[in-house]
N, C-alpha and C positions, 0 to 999 in steps of 0.2 A: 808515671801512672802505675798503680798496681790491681790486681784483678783482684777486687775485694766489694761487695757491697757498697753502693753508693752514688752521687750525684754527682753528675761534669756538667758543667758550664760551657758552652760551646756554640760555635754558630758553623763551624767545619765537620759535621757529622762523618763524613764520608773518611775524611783524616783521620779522626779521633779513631774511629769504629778502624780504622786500617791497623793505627798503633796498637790498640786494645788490643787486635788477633796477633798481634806479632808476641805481645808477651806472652799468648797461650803454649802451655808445653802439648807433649803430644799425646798426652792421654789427658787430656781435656776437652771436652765439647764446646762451643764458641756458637751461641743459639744468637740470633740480630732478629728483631723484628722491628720495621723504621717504617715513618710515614711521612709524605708531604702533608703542611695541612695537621688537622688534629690526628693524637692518639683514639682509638673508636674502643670503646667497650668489647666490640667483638675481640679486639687486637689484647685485650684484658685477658678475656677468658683464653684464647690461643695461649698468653705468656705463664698461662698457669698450669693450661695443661701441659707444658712444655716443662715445667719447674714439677711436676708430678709425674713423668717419665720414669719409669724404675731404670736408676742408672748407678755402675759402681765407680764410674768417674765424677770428677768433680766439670759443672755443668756451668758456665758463663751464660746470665741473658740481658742480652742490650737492648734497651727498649730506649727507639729515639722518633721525634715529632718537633714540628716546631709549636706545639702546643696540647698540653695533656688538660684538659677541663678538670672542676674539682668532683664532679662526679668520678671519671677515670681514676685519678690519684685517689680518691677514697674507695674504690674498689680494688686497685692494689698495695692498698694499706696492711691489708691481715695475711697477706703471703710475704710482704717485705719485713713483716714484724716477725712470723713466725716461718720461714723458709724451710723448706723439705732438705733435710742431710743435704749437704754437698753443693750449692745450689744460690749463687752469687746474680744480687740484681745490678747490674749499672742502667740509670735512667740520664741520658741526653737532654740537658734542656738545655733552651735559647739564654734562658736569664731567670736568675735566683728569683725574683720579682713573684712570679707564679708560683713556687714552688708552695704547698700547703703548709702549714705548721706543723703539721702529725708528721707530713713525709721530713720534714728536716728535722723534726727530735729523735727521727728512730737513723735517718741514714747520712754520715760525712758529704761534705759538698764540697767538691774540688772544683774553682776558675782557673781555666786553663789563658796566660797568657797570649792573646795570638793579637797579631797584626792587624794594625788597622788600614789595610791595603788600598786605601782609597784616593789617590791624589788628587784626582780632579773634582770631589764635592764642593770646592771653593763655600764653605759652609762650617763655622766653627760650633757644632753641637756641644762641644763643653761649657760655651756663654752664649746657645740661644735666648737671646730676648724677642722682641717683636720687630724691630729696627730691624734686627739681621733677617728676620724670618721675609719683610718687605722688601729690603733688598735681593734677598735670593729670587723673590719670587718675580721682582722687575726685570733681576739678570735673566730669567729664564724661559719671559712669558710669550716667547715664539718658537719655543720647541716642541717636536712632534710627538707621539705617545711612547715611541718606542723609546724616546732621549728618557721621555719622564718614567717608566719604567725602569729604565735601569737609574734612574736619581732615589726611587722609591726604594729601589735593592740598598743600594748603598746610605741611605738617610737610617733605612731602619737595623742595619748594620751597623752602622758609628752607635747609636741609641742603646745597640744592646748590649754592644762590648765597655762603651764608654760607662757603666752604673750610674749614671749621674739620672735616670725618669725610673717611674713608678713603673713599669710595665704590665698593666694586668691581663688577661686575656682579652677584655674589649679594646685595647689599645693592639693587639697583637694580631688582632681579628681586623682593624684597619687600616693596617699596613696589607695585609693579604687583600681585602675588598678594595682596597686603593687600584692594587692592580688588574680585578678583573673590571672596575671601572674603566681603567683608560682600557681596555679590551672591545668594551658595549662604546664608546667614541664620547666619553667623558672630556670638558677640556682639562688640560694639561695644568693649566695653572691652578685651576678652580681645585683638584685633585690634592697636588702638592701644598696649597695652600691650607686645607682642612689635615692634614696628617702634619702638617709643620705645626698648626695649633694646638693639633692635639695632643700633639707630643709636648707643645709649651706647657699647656695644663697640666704635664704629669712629671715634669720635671722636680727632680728633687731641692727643695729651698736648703 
């Protein structure tokens, strides 16, 4: 990785953002602003007034979410396109999927190779059809919230490293809503089974 303007792919934020500060030298500033959940406009205007600091060092800002809306990204379109002296964006996303048109012709997109750490999903996401999608759901349909939460972590983890669905922000939005579903005592299967299809429907042909 180098500190230069541009897009990382990633679902290990906290890693990524570790490396990034490592390659920073020591007259360099290293600015993070990171959110569960979406990027918020508020968090816009912070990255800007941060990128307009009168500074005579050169200025890192890492903006990471597991979802930027296209309002956000078209709000920081005209600071990414024309950046104040010295003044390097990297934006964190989940999956290229989101990412806007304007923001990919002006900034490089680096996928970071990482592990798909998952052994026990017993769930091939690279040839979901419907058959698998019913069989998972018969293997699984006595398990309690907490099992189907951490199934939801890892279902929408293989999805976003693996490229192979569409991912748009309402797709991205129902993996997050999945979980405070089984929170409200949603069942388990009924859960997993609507985010298994939805993600059938956006799978790439």
């Amino acid at each position: 990785m180098i500190l230069h303007s541009q897009v990382i792919i990633t679902t290990h934020f906290d890693d990524t953002i570790t490396k990034l500060r490592n390659l920073a030298i020591d007259n360099e500033t290293f600015v993070v602003i990171q959110r569960e959940g979406n990027f918020l406009v508020d968090d816009v205007k912070l990255a800007i007034e941060k990128a307009y600091m009168a500074s005579q060092e050169k200025t890192i800002i890492v903006l990471a979410a597991d979802n930027f809306s296209a309002i956000v990204q078209n709000r920081l379109l005209k600071v990414i396109e024309e950046p104040p002296p010295k003044k390097e964006f990297i934006l964190l996303f989940t999956s290229k999927a989101i990412i806007l048109p304007t923001i990919r012709s002006r900034l490089p997109i680096t996928i970071l190779n990482e592990s798909l750490d998952i052994p026990d999903l017993a769930l091939d996401m690279m040839r979901l059809d419907i058959r698998l999608v019913y069989d998972f759901i018969q293997e699984h349909s006595r398990i309690n919230a907490s099992k189907a939460k951490e199934l939801v972590e890892q279902i929408g983890k293989t999805a976003i490293l693996s490229q192979r669905y569409n991912l748009d922000e309402k797709t991205l939005n129902v993996m997050r809503d999945s979980v405070k579903a089984l929170d409200r005592g949603s069942p388990p299967s009924f859960i997993l089974t609507g985010l298994l299809l939805k993600l059938l429907a956006r799978k790439k042909r």
